[in-house]
Every structure is written in structure tokens, then in C-alpha cells.
N, C-alpha and C positions, 0 to 999 in steps of 0.2 A: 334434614340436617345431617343424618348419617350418610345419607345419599353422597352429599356433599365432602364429607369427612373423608369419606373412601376415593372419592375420585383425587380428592387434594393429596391423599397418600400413596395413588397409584403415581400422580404424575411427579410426584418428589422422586420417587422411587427410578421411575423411566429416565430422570434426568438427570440421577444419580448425584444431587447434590448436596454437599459438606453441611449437615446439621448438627445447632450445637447439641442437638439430641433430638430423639422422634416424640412424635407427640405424648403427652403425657396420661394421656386414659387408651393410650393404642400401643401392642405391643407388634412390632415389624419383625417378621421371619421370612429371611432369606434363605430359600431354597430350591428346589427342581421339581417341578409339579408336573413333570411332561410322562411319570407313571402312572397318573390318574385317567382310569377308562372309566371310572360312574363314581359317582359319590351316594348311592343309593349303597344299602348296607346288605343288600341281597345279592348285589353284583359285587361293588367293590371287594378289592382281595391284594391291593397294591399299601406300599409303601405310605401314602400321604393320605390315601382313602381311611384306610384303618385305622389311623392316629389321627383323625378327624373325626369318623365316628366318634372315638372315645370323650370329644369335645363337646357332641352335639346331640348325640341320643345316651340314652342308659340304658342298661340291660338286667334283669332280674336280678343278677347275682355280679359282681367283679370282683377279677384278684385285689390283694391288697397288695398295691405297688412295694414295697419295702420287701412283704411275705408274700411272693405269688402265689405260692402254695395255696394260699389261705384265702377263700370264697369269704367275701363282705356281702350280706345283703344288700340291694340300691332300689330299684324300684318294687321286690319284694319286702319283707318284715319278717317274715318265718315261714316254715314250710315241715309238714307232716309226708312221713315218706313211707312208700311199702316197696317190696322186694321190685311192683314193676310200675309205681305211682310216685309221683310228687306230686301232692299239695298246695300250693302256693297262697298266702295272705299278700296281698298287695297294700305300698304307703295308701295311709288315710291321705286325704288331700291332696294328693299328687295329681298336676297338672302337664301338659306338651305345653310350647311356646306360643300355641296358637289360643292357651286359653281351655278348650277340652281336658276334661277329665282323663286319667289312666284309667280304662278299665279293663274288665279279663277281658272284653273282647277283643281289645288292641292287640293284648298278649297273643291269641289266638290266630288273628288276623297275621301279625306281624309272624309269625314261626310258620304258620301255614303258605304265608307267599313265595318264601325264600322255599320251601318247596315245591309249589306249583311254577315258579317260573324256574327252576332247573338251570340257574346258572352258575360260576366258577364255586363257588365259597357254600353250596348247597350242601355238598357230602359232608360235610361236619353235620349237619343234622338230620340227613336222610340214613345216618350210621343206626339210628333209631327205627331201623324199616319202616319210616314214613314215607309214602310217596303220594303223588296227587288223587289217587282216590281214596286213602285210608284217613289221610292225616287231619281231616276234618274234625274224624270221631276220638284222633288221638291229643285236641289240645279242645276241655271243655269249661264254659263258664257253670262253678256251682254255687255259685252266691256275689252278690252286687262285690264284693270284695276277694273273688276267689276265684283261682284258676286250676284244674286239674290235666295235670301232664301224664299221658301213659303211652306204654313201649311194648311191642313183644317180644324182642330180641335178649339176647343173655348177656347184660349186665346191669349194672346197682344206679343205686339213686346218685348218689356222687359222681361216679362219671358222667352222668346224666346234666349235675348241677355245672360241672366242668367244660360242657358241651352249649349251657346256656349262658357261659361269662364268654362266649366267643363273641366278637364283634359283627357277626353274622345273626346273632341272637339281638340283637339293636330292637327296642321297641319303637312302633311309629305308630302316628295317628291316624287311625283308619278314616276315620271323619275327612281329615284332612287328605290322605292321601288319595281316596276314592273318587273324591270330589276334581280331583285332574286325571283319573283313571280314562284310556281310550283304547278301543280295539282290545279290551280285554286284557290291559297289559299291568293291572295291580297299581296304576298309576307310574311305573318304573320310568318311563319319559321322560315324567314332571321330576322322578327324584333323581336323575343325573346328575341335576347343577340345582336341585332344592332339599328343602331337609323339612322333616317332620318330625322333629322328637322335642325328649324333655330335658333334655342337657343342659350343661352351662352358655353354650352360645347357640346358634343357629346360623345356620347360609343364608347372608345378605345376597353377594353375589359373585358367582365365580364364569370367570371368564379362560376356556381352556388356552394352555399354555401361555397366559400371565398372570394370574389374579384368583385366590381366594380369599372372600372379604367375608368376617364371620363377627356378628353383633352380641353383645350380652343377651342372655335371657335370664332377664332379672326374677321368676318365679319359678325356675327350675328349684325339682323337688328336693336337691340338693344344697340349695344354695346360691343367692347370687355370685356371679364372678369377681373378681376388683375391678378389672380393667373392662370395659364398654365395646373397646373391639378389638381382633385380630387379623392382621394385613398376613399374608403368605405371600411373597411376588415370588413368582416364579423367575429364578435366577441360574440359568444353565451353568454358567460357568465356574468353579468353585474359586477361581482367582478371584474374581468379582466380589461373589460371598465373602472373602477375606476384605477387601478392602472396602466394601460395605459396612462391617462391622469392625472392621481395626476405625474406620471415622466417625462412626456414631449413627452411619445411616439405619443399622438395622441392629433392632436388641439381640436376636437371635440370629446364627447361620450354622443352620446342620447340614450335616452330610459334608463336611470338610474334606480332602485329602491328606495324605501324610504331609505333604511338604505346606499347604496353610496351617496346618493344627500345627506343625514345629514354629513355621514364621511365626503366629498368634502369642505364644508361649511367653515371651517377655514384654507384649506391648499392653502400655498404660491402659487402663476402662477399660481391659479383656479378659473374662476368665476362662478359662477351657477347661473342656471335660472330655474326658474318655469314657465311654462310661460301660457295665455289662451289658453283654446283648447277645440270646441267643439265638442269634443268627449263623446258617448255615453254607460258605460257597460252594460249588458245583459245578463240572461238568455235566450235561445231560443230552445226548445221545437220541435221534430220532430213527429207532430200528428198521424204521419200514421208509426211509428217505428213499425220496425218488430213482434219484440218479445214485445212491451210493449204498451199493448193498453191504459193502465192509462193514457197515456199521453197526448192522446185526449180529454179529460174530461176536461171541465171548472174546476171543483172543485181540479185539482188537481193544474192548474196556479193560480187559487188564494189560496190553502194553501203554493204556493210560493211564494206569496208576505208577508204572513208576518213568512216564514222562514229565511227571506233575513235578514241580520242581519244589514242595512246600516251603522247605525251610526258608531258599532264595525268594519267596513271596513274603510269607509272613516275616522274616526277621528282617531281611537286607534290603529288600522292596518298601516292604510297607513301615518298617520300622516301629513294630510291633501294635501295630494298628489288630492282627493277626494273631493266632496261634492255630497252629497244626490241629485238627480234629478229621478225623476219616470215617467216623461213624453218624450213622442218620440220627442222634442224639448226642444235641448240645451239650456243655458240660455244664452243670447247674440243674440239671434233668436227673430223675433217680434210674440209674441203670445206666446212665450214658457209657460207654468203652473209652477207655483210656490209654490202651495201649496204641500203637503207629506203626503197623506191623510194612507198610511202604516207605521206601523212599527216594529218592531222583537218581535212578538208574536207567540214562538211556541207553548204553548199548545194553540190556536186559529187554526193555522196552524193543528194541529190533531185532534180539533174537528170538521174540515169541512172535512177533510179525511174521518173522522168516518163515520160524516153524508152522505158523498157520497158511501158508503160500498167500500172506499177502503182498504182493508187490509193488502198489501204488497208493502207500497210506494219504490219505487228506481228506477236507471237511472243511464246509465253510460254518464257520463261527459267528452265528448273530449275536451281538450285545449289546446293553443299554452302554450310550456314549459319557452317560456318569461315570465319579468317579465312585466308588475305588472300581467296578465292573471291568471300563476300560483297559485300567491302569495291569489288573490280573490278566484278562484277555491277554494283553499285548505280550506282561511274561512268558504266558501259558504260549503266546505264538512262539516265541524263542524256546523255550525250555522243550516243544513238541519238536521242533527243528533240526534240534541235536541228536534225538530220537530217529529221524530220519522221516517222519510224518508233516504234513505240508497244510498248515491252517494258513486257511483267508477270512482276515476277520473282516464283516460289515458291522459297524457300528450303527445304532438308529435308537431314536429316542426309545423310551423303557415301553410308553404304550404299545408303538407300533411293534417294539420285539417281542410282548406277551401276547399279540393277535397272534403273531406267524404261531408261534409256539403253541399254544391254545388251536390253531385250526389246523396243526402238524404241516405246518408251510414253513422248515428248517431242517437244516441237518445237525446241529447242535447248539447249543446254546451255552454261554456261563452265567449264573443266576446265584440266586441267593434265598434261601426257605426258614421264614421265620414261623415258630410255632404257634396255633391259633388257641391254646389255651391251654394252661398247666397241666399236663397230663402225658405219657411217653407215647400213647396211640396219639398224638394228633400227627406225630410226625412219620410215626407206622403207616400210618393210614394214609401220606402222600408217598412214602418213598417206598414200604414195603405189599400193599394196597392196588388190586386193578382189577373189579369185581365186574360180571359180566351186564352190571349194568348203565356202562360208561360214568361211572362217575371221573370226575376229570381232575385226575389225584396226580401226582410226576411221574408215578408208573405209566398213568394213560396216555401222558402226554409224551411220553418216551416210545410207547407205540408197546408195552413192554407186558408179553402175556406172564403172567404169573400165578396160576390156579392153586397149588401148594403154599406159597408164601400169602395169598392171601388169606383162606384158612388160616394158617397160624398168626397170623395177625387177627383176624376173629375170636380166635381161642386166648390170646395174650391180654384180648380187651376186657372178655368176660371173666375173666379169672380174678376171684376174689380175693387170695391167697398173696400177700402184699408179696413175701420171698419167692414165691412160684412166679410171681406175676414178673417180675424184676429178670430171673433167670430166664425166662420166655422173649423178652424184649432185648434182652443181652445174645440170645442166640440168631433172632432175628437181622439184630446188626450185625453179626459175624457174617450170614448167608448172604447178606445187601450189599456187603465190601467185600467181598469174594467172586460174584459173577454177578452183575450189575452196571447196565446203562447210566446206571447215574454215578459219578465219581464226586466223591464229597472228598474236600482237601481242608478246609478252612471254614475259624470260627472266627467272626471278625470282634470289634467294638465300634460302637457308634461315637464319630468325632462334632463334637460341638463347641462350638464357642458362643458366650452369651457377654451383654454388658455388666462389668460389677457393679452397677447399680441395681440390677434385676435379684428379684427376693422371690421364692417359691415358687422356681421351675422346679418339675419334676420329671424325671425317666425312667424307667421301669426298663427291666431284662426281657419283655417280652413285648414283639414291634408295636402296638396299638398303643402302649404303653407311654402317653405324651401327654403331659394333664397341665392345661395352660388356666385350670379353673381358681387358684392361689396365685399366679404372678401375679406381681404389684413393682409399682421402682420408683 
């Protein structure tokens, strides 16, 4: 029957037809699914992955939406800590989707994979000097109900806790996932397009680039859901999205443009949100490009900051979709900088060119062809232009532009870096971070040695001293915006429109942050 349910939803959807509403225990979200490269919580590290986990599995600990700050136990209960231990008491009775029990060993299993298979979203917990021969001994069962967590590296149990509300920390069923395990791969195959956990829904079935279809899981440990399922259709276009949900075809349509979220704004059964989100845009610079060695050159990232045109982005472009942020910490983050020591100077911009004998500034620009990416891209093309620098943007879906970027097959890129858990190192740790052991941070991926600044990024983390620790992070951003591959210009908000009949959606300031376990309408 749900079998059924889903296909009658996917083909409404493809046919785009005038309903006087979607169905009524199914909530339809129209949006762009074409950044999904795994839906496995070890790989995943995109846009719709992360905010699916948060639908689908639980994690020891999670922020409380409202207070990110603030660690909610979820599939823990309490936890006993020392200077380099955590604790952990797991729910009595806590079951996966499948029926299996949560036990320490899952926890175990589950932390231990995402290090032994070493992919994107791993350094958040190999920050822990865990790697695949240690970390066995460092996540251990000491009772039918209890998991001990230990570290050698120098910092506290809270960052630690901070580190395990990342949606990388996602617990799954080992039972289950072993049982599709091949060639040694931790089962990671089967969890592309399948899920193991104890969340409010689980993956029926997804289909890439049209379709995820995700069913109640009525005995998550949390809670049954209201609604029985959630359609995602993959919806490139954001006019679409608009006129999707301006007729009633879809409850939800995120990831709007400026110019849908203004049309949305006075029509009937629409409500829109703008909502916080700390979210970060970017240039990022691949130092060691093939064909273009300008790119290595300090002088050429700082005649990109003041080609960047912010203000013309975020006020006049996007129409405050935006605000100007230049530092690697969002604003809502403790330490973030505030001041905007740049601004859109391009003959400034071409006399540092001059002065560095560069004579044939360009770069080709890969970007996802969503919007707002595109939409910056295209400015950023004009506002380098004036500068006297010559971008060629390719556009390509968000997946295939995080392969190139991921395997350093680009010369630059414009992106966007959302934080992976309440804490000012998570973003230290992508943008000021490039340790010699490949973790694959935006420093790495910028090609971008940095042996000094990652040290003090080490020292910033371990530091207990809340005022020290804050003035340590604050200098860091000054060093990052001063000679650095990556140019940060922009802090966006996330545009949404939902139907007014939709009751307990929720959004959170931080990207994973999308809890569809309360809608009802």
C-alpha cells in the first residue's frame, strides 16, 4: 500500500497537476535533490543528506532547535564525564526501524565506521585522534546499557559532546547494516539509497535525481511522527517550486530565489519564511590548478576581495536574502567578527594585480546551477570583470560540482559552508585546518598548506578558558581574511514557503536542522 502511495505521489507530482490539496497523511516537498552523493551518514555532507539524517536516524546528543547551544540528550539519558572519558547511559527501550534493539554496540559500530571508511564528513570525529587502528579501543561497551567514549588529544568532554550531535555521529543498526555489508565496505552500498536508524521516518525509496520517499517509523524512540510519509520530488527549477506550491501541489518548497519568495509573499494558502541560517558563501581557489598557477599567489586572493562586490549581492541582487559577513564564523556563533574591513574596489583590485606582474587574470568557475549559487556566480562574473579578471562560469549540478572539488578537478569554485555542530572549531577546522593527514577540510580542498594556522587551530580547540578561547578564534579569522584561498563574502538565510495550513514545521539556524517529526495540516 505505501508502495502504492508513493508511486501515485511521484506521478501527480511529474504531471504537475492542480490539486485541491496533497494528500492528507503525506507531506510533499518540493525541491533540488541533485546535491545528494550518499544518503549514508558516514559519507553524506550535502544540503538534503544532512537534513534527512536528522529525519531518519538520532544521534546521542542533539542541539535544541530553538537553543543550539544547548545539547538535548536523544538516544543517550545521561552521561558521566572525566577530563578524557565520557560515559554514556543509553534510552531503556530504544529501538531502530527494523525492530533491533539500540545497544552500546551500535554506538560503537556506528562511530567506529565513519572512521574506518575515511570519507568526506570523518574529520569531525578523527579530531579525536581516532583513526582505523586505534578507534576500536577508543568507543567501548561497559554494560548491556552503557557506552564509554575516550580521547587522547587535548580537549574536554563538551566539545567532545558537540562533536557527537554532528549528523556524522548518526547511529545505525549494525545488525542491519552488516547484514548488506560487501567487500568490506561497513555495508556503505546498501546505505546510499537505504537507512538504518531509529528516527521518526525511514528511506522507503529514493530514486536519484527525482524522488525521496521516506515512511513513518511508528516506534522510534522519540516518538511517532503525525504524518505516515514524506515525498521530496526533486524539483530543479525554483520557478517550478513556486508554482508548485503557489497551487497547492506541494506543502513545502525550499531553497526559493529572491524573486519566488517576493512573488510568494501576498498569495492566498502561502506562508513564507525567511528564516536564520548559518550559512556561509565563498569563493575557493584551487592553489595547485593545473593550467593556472596565478592562483597560488596571495596577490591574486586579495585582489578578490575587493572584486567581490557584497553589498551589490546581498542588498541589490538578492534583496536581503544576504548580509555581508567576511569572516569564517557566522554571526550567531560566539567570537564571530563583525567588522567588513573590504569592499568592491575594483580598480584597487587591478592595482594589486599590476603590482604582483599578473597580466592575464581568469578562472573558470564551477557551480552548482541552483539558485541562489548560480545567481552570486553570475554577479561575482560581472563584479570580477570590472576588476579586469575574466571568469568562465560552468554551471553543473551541486553533486557533480562537489566531485570535481573533492578530487581538486577545478580551478575555483563558489559554495556555501554550513556548520556541522554548535561549536566555533567546526568551522576552524574547515577553513583555518589542513593537517598532514589529508583530512579533507576546505583548506584541503583548496590545495592550501597551512602548518601554523593549523596548530593554532589545535590550541583554540583545546583551550578551556571560555575569554581566551573566543580571542584565539577571533585572531584566527583575522589571519583567514587576510591571506587566504578562500574569500568568504556572504551570510545568506534560507527562503521557504510552506502551505497555511501546515502546523509544526520547524527550522533551525544550523543546516541539518529540518524536523518534519511534528508537521501535521
Amino acid at each position: 500500500m505505501k508502495k502504492l502511495l508513493a508511486t501515485s505521489l511521484l506521478l501527480c507530482l511529474s504531471s504537475f497537476s492542480v490539486l485541491a490539496a496533497t494528500p492528507p497523511n503525506a507531506l510533499v516537498v518540493a525541491q533540488s535533490l541533485d546535491d545528494v552523493t550518499s544518503l549514508d551518514p558516514a559519507q553524506g555532507f550535502e544540503l538534503t543528506s544532512v537534513q534527512t539524517f536528522t529525519n531518519v536516524y538520532q544521534r546521542l546528543v542533539q542541539s535544541n532547535p530553538k537553543k543550539p547551544t544547548e545539547l538535548e540528550p536523544t538516544l543517550a539519558v545521561s552521561w558521566v564525564s572525566t577530563p578524557k572519558s565520557l560515559t554514556i547511559t543509553l534510552r531503556k527501550g530504544a529501538e531502530f526501524a527494523s525492530g533491533n534493539p539500540v545497544r552500546p554496540e551500535d554506538v560503537a559500530f556506528s562511530l567506529a565506521r565513519v572512521v574506518k571508511l575515511n570519507l568526506a564528513p570523518s574529520f569531525i570525529l578523527t579530531q579525536l585522534g581516532w583513526n582505523k587502528d586505534n578507534v576500536d579501543s577508543h568507543i567501548q561497551k561497559v554494560a548491556d546499557n552503557k557506552v564509554k567514549i575516550t580521547w587522547d588529544v587535548n580537549v574536554g568532554p563538551s566539545f567532545v559532546l558537540s562533536l557527537l550531535s554532528a549528523p556524522v555521529s548518526s547511529i545505525v543498526d549494525e545488525k542491519t547494516v552488516m547484514a548488506h555489508a560487501k567487500n568490506g565496505d561497513f555495508g556503505h552500498a546498501w546505505l546510499n539509497d537505504h537507512s538504518a536508524g531509529s528516527g521518526p521516518f525511514q528511506i522507503r525509496q529514493y530514486t536519484p535525481h527525482e524522488a525521496l520517499v521516506l515512511t513513518a517509523n511508528k516506534t522510534s524512540p522519540g516518538g511517532a511522527p503525525k504524518l505516515g510519509m514524506i515525498l521530496m520530488k526533486n524539483v530543479p527549477d525554483a520557478a517550478t517550486r513556486q508554482l508548485l506550491i503557489e497551487q497547492g501541489d506541494a506543502d513545502i518548497a525550499r531553497n526559493l530565489g529572491a524573486d519566488q519568495f517576493q512573488s510568494l509573499k501576498d498569495k492566498p494558502g502561502v506562508k513564507t519564511l525567511a528564516l536564520p541560517y548559518a550559512s556561509l558563501y565563498y569563493i575557493l581557489f584551487n592553489t595547485k590548478a593545473k593550467n593556472n598557477p596565478d592562483l597560488a599567489n596571495p596577490a591574486f586572493w586579495k585582489a578578490a576581495h575587493w572584486a567581490f562586490d557584497y553589498k551589490g549581492i546581498a542588498v541589490d541582487l538578492m534583496r536581503g536574502q544576504f548580509q555581508v559577513q567576511q569572516s569564517f564564523l557566522p554571526q550567531g556563533f560566539k567570537g564571530a567578527l563583525k567588522d567588513q574591513p573590504y569592499h568592491y574596489d575594483p580598480e584597487k583590485a587591478k592595482a594589486i594585480l599590476k603590482k604582483a606582474g599578473i597580466k592575464n587574470p581568469h578562472f573558470k568557475l564551477i557551480v552548482s546551477n541552483q539558485p541562489p549559487y548560480l545567481d552570486v556566480a553570475q554577479a561575482l562574473q560581472a563584479s570580477f570583470a570590472r576588476a579586469g579578471i575574466k571568469v568562465e562560469l560552468i554551471p553543473g549540478v551541486s553533486s557533480q560540482v562537489s566531485s570535481e572539488v573533492n578530487t581538486h578537478h577545478f580551478e575555483a569554485t563558489v559554495s556555501a559552508w554550513g556548520p556541522d555542530y554548535f561549536d566555533p572549531n567546526t568551522n576552524a577546522s574547515a577553513f583555518a585546518y589542513n593537517p598532514e593527514n589529508g583530512s579533507k577540510t576546505l583548506a584541503w580542498r583548496a590545495n592550501w598548506q597551512i602548518p601554523e594556522l593549523s596548530k593554532m587551530t589545535l590550541a583554540a580547540r583545546a583551550e578551556t578558558n571560555e575569554a581566551k578561547r573566543t580571542q584565539m578564534y577571533e585572531t584566527l579569522q583575522r589571519k583567514v581574511r587576510e591571506n587566504s584561498p578562500i574569500v568568504v563574502g556572504l551570510q545568506n538565510k534560507k527562503l521557504v514557503a510552506i502551505r497555511s495550513d501546515l502546523k509544526g514545521y520547524v527550522q533551525g539556524i544550523m543546516p541539518d536542522m529540518v524536523y518534519y517529526k511534528n508537521v501535521s495540516k
